[in-house]
N, C-alpha and C positions, 0 to 999 in steps of 0.2 A: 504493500500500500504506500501510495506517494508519503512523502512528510505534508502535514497539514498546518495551516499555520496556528499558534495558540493566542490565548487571551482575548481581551475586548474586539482585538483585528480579527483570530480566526473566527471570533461568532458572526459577525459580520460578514465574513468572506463564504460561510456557511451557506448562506441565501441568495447570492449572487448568481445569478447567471443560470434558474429556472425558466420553465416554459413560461412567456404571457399569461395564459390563462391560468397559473397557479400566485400572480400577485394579484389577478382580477379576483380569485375565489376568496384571496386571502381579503384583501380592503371589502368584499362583502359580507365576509363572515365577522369582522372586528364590529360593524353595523348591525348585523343580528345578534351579536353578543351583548350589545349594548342594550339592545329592545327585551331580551330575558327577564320578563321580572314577573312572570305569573307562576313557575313552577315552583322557583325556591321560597315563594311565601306558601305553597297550597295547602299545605298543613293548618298555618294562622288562619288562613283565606276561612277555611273548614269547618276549623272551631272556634275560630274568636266571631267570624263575620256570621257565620250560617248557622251553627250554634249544633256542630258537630261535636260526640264525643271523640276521645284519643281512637276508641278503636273503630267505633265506624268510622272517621275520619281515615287511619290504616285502610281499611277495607275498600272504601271509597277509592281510595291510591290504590289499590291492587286490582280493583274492578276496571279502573281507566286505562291501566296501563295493558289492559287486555286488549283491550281498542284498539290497541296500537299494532295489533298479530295484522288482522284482516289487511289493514290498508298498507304493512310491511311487502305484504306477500302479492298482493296488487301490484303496485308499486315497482318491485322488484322485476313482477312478469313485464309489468309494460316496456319498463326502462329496458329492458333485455328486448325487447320486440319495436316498437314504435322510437325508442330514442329517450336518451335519459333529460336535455335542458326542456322537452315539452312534459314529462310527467313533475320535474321539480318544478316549473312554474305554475301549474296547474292544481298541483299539490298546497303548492304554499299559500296561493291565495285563497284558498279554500281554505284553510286555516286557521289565516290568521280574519277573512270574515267570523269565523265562530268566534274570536275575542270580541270584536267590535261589538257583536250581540250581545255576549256578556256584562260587557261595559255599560249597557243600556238596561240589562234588566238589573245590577243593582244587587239587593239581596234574595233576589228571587230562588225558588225552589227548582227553577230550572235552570239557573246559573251549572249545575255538576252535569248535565245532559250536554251545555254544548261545549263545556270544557272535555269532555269524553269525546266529542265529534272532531275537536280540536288537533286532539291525539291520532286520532283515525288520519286525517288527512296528512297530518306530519310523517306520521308513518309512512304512509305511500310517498311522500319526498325525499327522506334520508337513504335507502337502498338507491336510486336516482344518483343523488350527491356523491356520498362514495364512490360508486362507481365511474361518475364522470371522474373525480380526484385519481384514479388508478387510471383511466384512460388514459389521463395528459400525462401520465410519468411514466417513467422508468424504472428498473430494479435499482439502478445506479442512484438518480435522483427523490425514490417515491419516499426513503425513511426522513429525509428533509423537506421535501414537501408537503408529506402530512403533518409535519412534526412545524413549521409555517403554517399553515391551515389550523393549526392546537393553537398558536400561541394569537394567530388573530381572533379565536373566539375566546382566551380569555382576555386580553386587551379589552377587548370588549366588557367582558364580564367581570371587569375590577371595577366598572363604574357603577355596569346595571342593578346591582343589589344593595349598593347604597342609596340611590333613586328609590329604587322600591321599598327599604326600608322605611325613609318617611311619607310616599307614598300612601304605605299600605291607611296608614290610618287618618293620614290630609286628606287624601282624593283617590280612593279605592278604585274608582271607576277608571282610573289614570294607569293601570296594574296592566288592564285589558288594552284601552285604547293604545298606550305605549308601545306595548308590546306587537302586536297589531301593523302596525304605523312602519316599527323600524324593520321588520319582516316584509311586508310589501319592498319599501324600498328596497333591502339586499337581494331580493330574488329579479327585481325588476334589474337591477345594474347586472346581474349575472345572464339577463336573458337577452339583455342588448350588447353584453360583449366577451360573453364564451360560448365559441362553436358549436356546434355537435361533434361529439365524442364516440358515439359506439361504431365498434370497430364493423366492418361490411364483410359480407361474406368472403371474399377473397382474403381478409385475413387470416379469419377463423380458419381457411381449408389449409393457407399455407402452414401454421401454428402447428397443424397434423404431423409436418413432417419435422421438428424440432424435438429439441431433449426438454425445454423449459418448463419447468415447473407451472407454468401459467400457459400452455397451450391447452387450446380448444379439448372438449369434453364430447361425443355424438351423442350420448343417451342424454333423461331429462334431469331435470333437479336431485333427485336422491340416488342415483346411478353416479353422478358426479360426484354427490359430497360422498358418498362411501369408498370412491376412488383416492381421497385425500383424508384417510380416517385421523390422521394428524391434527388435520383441524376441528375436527369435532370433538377431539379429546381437548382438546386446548381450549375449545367454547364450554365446556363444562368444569372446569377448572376455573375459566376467568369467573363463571358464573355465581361462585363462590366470593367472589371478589366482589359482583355487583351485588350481590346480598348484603356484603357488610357496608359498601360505599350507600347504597339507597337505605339501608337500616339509619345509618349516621343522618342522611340530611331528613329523614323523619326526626329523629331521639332530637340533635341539635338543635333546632329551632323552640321542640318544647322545652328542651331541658334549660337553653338561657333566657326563655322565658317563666321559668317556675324557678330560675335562680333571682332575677331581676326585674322581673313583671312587665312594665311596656317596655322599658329601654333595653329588655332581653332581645326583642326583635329587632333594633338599633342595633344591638351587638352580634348578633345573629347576620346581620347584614354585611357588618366591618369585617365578619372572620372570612363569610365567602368572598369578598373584595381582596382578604388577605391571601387566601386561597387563589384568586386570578392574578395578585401583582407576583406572587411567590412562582408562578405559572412564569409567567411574561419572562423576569428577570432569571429564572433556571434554567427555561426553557432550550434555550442553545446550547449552555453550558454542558448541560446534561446528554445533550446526542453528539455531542462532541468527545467527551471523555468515553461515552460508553458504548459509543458505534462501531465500533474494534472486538466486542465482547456480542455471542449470539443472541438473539432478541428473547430466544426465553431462558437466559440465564437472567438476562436485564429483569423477563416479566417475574419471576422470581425472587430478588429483589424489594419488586414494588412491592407484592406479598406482605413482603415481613415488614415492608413500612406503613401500608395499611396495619398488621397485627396489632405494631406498637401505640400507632397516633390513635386508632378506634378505642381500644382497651383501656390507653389511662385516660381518654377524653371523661370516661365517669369515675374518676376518684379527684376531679380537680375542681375548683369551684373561681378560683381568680380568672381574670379576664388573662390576665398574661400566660399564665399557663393553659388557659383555653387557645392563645394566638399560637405559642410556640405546638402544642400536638396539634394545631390546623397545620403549617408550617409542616411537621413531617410525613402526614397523611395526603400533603399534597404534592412533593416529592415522590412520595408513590406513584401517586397520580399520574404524574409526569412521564416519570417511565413507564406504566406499564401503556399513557397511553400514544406512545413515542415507539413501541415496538409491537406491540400487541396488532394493530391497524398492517403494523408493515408488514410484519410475518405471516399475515392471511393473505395480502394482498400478494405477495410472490408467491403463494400456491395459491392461488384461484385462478380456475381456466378462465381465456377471454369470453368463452362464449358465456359463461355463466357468470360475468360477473356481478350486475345490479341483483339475483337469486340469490346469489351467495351474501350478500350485501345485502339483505332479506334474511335470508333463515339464520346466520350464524350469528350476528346481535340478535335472535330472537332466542337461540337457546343460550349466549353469554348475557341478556337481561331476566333470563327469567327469576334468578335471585332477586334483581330491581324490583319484578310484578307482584311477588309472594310477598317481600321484607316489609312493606309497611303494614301487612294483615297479620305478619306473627308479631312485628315488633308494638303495634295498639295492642294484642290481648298481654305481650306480657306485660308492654309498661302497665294495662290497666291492673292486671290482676297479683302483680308483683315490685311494678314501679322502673323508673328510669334506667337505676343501677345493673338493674339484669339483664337489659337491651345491652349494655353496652360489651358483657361477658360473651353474649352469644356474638356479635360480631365480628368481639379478637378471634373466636375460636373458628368462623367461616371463614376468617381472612387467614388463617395459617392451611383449613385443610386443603383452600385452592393454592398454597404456596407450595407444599407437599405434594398436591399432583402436578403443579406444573417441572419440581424438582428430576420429577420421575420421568416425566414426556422428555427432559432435556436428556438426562441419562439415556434413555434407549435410543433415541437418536444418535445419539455420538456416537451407541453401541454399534446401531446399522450402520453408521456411514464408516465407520471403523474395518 
């Protein structure tokens, strides 16, 4: 491997000299990061505004994020068939109209129906997105390019949750409209100035006759991913991880606000903000030092920095030790989501990529869908403290299997 350059220069010199369309994606996702402010309060939204308990509240969260299958898996087919920048435009603005509504009804009982329709549409856009993002790149360019595409949405998302946290309770209806507003815009700049992306069939056939890990598939969806059982082992491993990261931003928002009452959702706000600057400012650092080392030793790693920050975040009660385990929970973050994206995207065939980009965030979220419906009944039935024990323990057994997929790998390629 070349020498690469270090410090302030080599992070810099890191992002240089990417496709067009991956600083077009980047400046439109810093803009949809900014407009985020309806998910990270939906907990408060739930039970302070609509006068949800903790666990139907949980429930409610695991009911929505089921929404999100149907319109993945849509979404995913289209993008594979018709073109991925006409199903993400189409997607988004159907979506973010379901905020506008909401914005208008207020505290109504049907404000949770079109936040669920919400989800549905977003869904069918993300499979789309990703997969345009693996289009434009390369094996060479794609772990710095997603790893840019990270760092514009938390740029973004170091401002959005501080807005929202005063927001939430100035002008609630500003949660929805916002949000809404800065999503239209970013999918609107992406429709006017990145291409279309999926590859045509003379790709695909050519791809037939290469070694790469990312040529063309013939059969359909589950004939492919059982060709790459690596990745599926690896999507049930991260899933582990998204149980304990979606357990935490349930438990976190009630837990500092049943430390500090209103201004827990103030702080609540400042830690995810800390969480986006901690992003921005690691961000390069991080795929610099550790892009020399295989992506699931990296996601390994993240593992056990998830373990540590989830586990003591419930034995601490100061704000500074609340900042500092946000700080290492998000260093996780970092890496696993700086290799995790990359290491799927060089095995998945082209023909299948927006499906893949479909089903395998649907089996690495399904920890997301479940965790808020176990972590309501235990906070209700046992309290704060024991949400945060089951989490350290999800976040190590997925560090454990990812330990193990690295090991047989090395073994085979040995």
């Amino acid at each position: 491997m070349d020498q690469q350059p270090v410090g302030i220069k080599g992070m810099l010199a890191l992002y240089r000299g990417l496709p067009r369309s991956v600083y077009v994606l980047f400046f439109a996702t810093i803009m949809n990061g900014v407009g985020i402010f309806v998910y990270p309060f939906l907990v408060l939204l739930l039970t302070q505004r609509l006068g949800y308990s903790d666990a139907w509240a949980g429930a409610f969260m695991s009911v929505a994020a089921l929404a999100y299958l149907p319109g993945s898996f849509i979404g995913g087919k289209l993008a594979d068939k018709i073109g991925r920048k006409r199903v993400m435009v189409i997607g988004q603005l159907l979506a973010s109209s379901m905020f506008v509504v909401c914005g208008f009804l207020g505290t109504s009982v049907w404000v949770p129906f079109f936040i669920i329709l919400n989800l549905l549409f977003d869904g069918a856009t993300d499979p789309a997105r990703n997969a345009l993002m693996t289009d434009i790149t390369t094996s060479e360019n794609r772990q710095v390019s997603f790893s840019l595409n990270y760092l514009g949405h938390n740029m973004g998302f170091a401002l959005g949750p501080v807005i929202a946290g005063f927001l939430f309770y100035a002008a609630p209806e500003w949660l929805f409209f916002g949000n809404a507003i800065a999503a239209t815009i970013s999918i609107i700049f992406v429709g006017f100035m990145v291409p279309e992306s999926k590859p045509d069939q003379a790709a695909i056939e050519a791809s037939y006759h290469t070694d790469s890990l990312e040529k063309a598939h013939p059969g359909g969806l589950f004939k492919a991913l059982l060709s790459r059982p690596r990745l599926l082992i690896l999507a049930v491993c991260i899933t582990f991880f998204s149980f304990a990261y979606s357990q935490s931003l349930f438990a976190l928002p009630l837990y500092t606000t049943s430390l500090y009452g209103e201004a827990g959702a103030a702080l609540y706000g400042s830690m995810m903000s800390l969480n986006a600057i901690v992003v921005v400012c690691s961000n390069a650092f991080i795929v610099m030092i550790l892009r020399r080392f295989h992506p699931l030793r990296n996601i390994a790693l993240a593992g056990m920095l998830y373990a540590v920050g989830f586990t003591c975040m419930g034995l601490v009660q100061a704000p500074i030790w609340l900042y500092l385990l946000t700080v290492v929970f998000t260093l996780g973050e970092v890496i696993d989501a700086t290799n995790t994206h990359y290491y799927i995207a060089n095995n998945t065939p082209i023909s299948h990529r927006a499906r893949f980009s479909a089903i395998l965030p649907v089996i690495m979220g399904l920890g997301h869908g479940i965790a808020p419906l176990i972590g309501g009944q235990i906070s209700t039935r046992y309290g704060l403290g024991h949400v945060w024990i089951v989490i350290g323990i999800s976040a190590m057994v997925g560090t454990v299997g990812i330990i193990i997929l690295h090991a047989t790998e090395k073994r085979s390629a040995g």
